[in-house]
C-alpha positions in Angstrom: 0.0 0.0 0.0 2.9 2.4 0.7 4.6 1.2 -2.9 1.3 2.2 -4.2 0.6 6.1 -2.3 4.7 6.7 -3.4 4.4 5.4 -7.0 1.2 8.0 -7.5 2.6 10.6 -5.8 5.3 10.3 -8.8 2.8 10.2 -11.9 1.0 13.3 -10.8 4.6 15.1 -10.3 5.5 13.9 -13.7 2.2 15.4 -15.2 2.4 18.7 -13.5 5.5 19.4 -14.4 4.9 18.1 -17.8 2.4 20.8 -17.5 4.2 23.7 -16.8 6.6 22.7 -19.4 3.6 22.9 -22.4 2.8 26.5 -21.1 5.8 27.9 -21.3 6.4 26.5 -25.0 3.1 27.1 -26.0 3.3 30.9 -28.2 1.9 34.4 -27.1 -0.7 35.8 -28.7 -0.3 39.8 -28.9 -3.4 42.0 -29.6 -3.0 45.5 -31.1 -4.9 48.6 -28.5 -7.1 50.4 -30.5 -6.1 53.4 -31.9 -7.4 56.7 -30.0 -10.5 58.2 -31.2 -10.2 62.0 -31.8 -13.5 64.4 -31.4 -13.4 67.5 -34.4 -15.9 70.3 -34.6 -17.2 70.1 -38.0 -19.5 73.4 -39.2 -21.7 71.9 -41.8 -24.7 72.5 -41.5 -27.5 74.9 -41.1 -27.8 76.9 -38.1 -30.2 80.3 -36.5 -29.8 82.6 -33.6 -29.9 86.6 -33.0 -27.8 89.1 -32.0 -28.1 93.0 -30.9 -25.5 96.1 -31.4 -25.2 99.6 -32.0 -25.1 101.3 -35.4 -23.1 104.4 -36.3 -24.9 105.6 -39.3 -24.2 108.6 -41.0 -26.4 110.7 -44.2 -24.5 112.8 -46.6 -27.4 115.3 -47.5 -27.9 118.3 -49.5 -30.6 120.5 -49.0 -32.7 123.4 -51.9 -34.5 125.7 -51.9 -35.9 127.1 -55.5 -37.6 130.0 -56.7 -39.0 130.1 -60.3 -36.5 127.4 -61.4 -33.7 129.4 -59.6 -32.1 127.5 -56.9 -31.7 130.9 -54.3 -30.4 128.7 -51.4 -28.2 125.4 -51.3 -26.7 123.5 -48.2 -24.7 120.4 -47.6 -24.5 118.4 -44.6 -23.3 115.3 -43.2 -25.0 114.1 -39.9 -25.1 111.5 -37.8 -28.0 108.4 -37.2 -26.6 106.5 -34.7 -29.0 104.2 -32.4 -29.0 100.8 -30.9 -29.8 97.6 -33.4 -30.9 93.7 -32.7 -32.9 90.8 -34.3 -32.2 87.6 -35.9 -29.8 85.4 -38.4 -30.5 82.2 -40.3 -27.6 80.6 -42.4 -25.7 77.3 -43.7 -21.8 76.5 -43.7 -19.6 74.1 -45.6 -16.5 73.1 -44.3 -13.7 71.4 -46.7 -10.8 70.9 -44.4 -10.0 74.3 -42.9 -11.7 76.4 -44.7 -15.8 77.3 -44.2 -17.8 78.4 -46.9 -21.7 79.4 -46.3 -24.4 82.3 -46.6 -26.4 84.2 -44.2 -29.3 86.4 -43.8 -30.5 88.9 -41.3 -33.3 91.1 -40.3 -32.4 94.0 -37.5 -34.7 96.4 -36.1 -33.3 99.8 -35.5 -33.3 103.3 -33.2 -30.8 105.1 -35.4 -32.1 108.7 -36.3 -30.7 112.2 -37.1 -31.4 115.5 -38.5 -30.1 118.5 -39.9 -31.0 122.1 -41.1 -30.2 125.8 -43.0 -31.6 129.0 -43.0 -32.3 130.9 -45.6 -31.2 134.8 -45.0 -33.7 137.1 -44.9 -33.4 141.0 -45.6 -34.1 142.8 -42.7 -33.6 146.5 -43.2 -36.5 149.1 -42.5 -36.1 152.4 -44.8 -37.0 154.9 -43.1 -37.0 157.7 -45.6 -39.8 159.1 -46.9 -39.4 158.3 -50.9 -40.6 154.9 -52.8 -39.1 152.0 -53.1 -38.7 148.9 -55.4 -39.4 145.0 -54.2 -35.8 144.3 -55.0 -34.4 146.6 -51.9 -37.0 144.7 -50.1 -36.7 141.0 -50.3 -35.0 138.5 -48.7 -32.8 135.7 -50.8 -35.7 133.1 -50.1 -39.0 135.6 -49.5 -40.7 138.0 -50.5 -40.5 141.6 -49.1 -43.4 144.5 -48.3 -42.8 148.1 -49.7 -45.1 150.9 -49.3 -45.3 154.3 -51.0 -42.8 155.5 -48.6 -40.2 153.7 -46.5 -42.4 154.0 -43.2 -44.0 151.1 -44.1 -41.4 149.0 -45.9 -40.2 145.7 -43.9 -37.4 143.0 -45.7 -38.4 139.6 -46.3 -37.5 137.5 -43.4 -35.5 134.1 -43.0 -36.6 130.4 -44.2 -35.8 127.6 -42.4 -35.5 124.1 -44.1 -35.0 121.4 -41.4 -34.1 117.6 -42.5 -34.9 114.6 -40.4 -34.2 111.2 -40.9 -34.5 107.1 -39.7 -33.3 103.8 -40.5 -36.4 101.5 -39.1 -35.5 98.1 -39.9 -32.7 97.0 -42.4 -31.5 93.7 -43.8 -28.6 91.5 -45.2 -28.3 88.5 -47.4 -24.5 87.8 -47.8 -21.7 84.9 -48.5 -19.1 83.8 -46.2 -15.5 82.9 -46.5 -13.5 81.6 -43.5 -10.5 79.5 -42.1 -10.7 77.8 -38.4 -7.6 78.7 -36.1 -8.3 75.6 -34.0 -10.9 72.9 -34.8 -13.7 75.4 -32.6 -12.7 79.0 -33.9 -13.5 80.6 -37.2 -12.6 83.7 -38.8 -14.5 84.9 -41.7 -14.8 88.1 -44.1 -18.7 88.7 -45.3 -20.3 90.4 -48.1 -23.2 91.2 -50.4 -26.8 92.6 -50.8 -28.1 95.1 -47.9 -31.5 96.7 -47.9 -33.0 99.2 -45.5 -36.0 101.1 -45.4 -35.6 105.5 -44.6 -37.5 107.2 -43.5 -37.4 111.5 -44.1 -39.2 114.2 -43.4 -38.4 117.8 -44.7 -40.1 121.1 -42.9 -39.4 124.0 -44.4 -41.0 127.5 -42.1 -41.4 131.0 -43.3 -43.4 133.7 -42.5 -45.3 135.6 -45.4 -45.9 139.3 -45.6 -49.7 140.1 -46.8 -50.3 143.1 -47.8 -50.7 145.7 -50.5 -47.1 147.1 -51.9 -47.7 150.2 -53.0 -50.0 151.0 -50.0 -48.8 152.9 -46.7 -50.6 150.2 -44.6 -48.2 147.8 -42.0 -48.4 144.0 -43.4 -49.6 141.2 -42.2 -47.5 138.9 -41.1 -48.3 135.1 -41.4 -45.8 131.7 -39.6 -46.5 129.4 -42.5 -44.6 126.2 -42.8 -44.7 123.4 -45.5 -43.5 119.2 -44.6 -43.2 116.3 -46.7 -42.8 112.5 -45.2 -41.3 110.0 -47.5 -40.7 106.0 -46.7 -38.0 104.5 -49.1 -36.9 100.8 -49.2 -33.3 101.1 -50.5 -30.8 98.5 -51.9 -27.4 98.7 -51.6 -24.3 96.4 -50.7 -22.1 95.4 -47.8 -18.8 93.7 -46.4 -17.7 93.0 -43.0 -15.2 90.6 -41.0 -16.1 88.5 -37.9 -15.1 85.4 -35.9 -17.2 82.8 -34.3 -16.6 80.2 -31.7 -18.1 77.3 -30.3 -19.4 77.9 -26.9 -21.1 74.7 -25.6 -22.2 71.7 -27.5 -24.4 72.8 -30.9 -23.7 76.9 -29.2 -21.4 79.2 -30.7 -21.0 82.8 -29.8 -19.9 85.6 -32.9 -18.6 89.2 -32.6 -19.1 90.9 -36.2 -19.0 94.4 -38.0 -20.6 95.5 -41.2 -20.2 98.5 -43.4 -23.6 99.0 -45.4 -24.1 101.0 -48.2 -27.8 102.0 -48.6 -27.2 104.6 -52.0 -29.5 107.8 -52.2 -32.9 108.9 -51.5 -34.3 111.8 -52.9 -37.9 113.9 -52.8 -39.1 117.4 -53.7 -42.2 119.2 -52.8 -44.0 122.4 -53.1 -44.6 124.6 -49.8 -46.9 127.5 -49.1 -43.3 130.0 -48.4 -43.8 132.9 -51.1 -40.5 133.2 -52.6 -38.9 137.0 -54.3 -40.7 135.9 -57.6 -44.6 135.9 -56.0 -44.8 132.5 -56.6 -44.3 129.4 -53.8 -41.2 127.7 -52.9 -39.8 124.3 -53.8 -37.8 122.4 -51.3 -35.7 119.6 -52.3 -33.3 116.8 -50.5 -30.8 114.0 -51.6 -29.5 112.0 -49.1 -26.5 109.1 -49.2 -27.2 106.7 -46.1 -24.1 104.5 -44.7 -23.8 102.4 -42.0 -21.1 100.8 -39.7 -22.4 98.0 -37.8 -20.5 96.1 -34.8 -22.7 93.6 -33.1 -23.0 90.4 -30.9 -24.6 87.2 -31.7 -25.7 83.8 -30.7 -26.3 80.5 -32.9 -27.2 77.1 -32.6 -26.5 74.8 -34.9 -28.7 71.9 -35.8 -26.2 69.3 -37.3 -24.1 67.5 -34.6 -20.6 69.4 -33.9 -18.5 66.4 -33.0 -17.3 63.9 -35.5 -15.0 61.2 -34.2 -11.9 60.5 -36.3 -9.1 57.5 -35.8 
């Protein structure tokens, strides 16, 4: 029995170290890790938000005054219409590589107004001396004078006042884009194409007529008259602008931009009840060249998904 314990004892020795011997010349197997998986903003895709700003807007306007067909007082001026702007954006981007391509439009409400304004000289001189007169010695460059049989009565034509005022209500964009990213999550961009605006004006021009008989030793009437026109003009024009954007959070990115916006000219013309040297009524005219320079703040989100993953 003690042969038999001993002799087993040896087999399962043999067998474990037979064993151990089969594992150690049995060959590794070696698994590759998988390679790391990179997240990359991608801006494709269409995308909304709003924004809000201020507007330093400017109108290069002229301002007539005409008598007969004879312009008898002219008067440039450039004046500010400055206010605070805001509203909304929509757009879409394409992104090959570094470089974004897309198109945007806006809408922006808008406080920016101004005005302006020139007198017209008047002649102010009372003769005194007893002899007659002529209108001519009389009138002012823009009205019409009183004379009398003798200079007791005779009073110059007094001033015109033409005043000019003018807003931007609402205005809107529809432009390209062209832009690189810096890093994967910040893009720079210049901008540019079609802006459109609508301007309100309004011209009041104030006199005051002398009624009377000329001729007549009697003191004239005189009457405050004063003549407006109100014109609303939608206006196409053109603009370009730089900007960068930058993701925020998730589908959020944030954008600081600025615009210069060219609106061209508006224009109007209008008859007024101020009698002018010749008898007849004045005509007051305006052009106007409206710019803008926009800097603003906005905020987008964008529907597609902003991370891709990449190996």
């Amino acid at each position: 029995m003690k042969r038999i314990l001993i002799g087993s004892a040896a087999v399962l020795t043999l067998f474990t170290a037979t064993g151990a011997l089969a594992a150690d010349l049995a060959p590794r197997v070696y698994t590759k890790a998988p390679p790391p998986v990179v997240a990359v903003y991608d801006w494709t895709g269409f995308y909304i938000g709003g924004n809000v700003g201020y507007s330093w807007g400017r109108s290069d306007s002229s301002l007539g005054l005409i008598d007969a067909g004879t312009i008898v007082n002219a008067a440039n001026s450039k004046f500010n219409m400055n206010g605070v702007i805001g509203g909304g954006q929509i757009g879409y981007n394409w992104q090959r590589s570094n470089w974004v391509f897309g198109f945007e439009a806006d809408i922006q409400g808008s406080g920016q107004k101004g005005s302006t304004g020139t007198t017209c000289p008047g002649n102010t001189t009372v003769f005194t001396f007893a002899s007659p007169t002529t209108p001519a010695a009389v009138n002012g460059r823009c009205s019409l004078g009183f004379f009398g049989d003798t200079g007791d009565f005779n009073v110059g034509g007094l001033p015109v006042t033409d005043t000019l005022s003018q807003k931007l209500d609402w205005f809107g964009t529809f432009r390209g884009r062209v832009g690189t990213t810096f890093t994967p999550t910040v893009l720079a961009y210049v901008t540019g194409g079609l802006a459109y605006g609508d301007v309100k004006t309004t011209n009041t021009v104030s006199g005051t007529n002398l009624i009377g008989a000329s001729g007549f030793n009697t003191t004239p009437l005189m009457v405050p008259v004063f003549g407006a026109m109100s014109n609303s003009s939608i206006r196409a024009g053109w603009t370009v602008g730089v900007g960068v954007e930058a993701v925020v959070s998730g589908n959020w990115t944030a954008k600081l931009e600025y615009l210069y916006i060219d609106l061209g000219n508006v224009s109007g013309s209008f008859v007024m009840p101020v009698v002018g040297p010749s008898g007849g009524f004045l005509t007051a005219n305006y052009s106007s060249h409206i710019t803008d320079n926009i800097l603003r703040v906005g905020l987008n989100y964008r529907f597609s998904g902003p991370v891709v993953a990449k190996y």
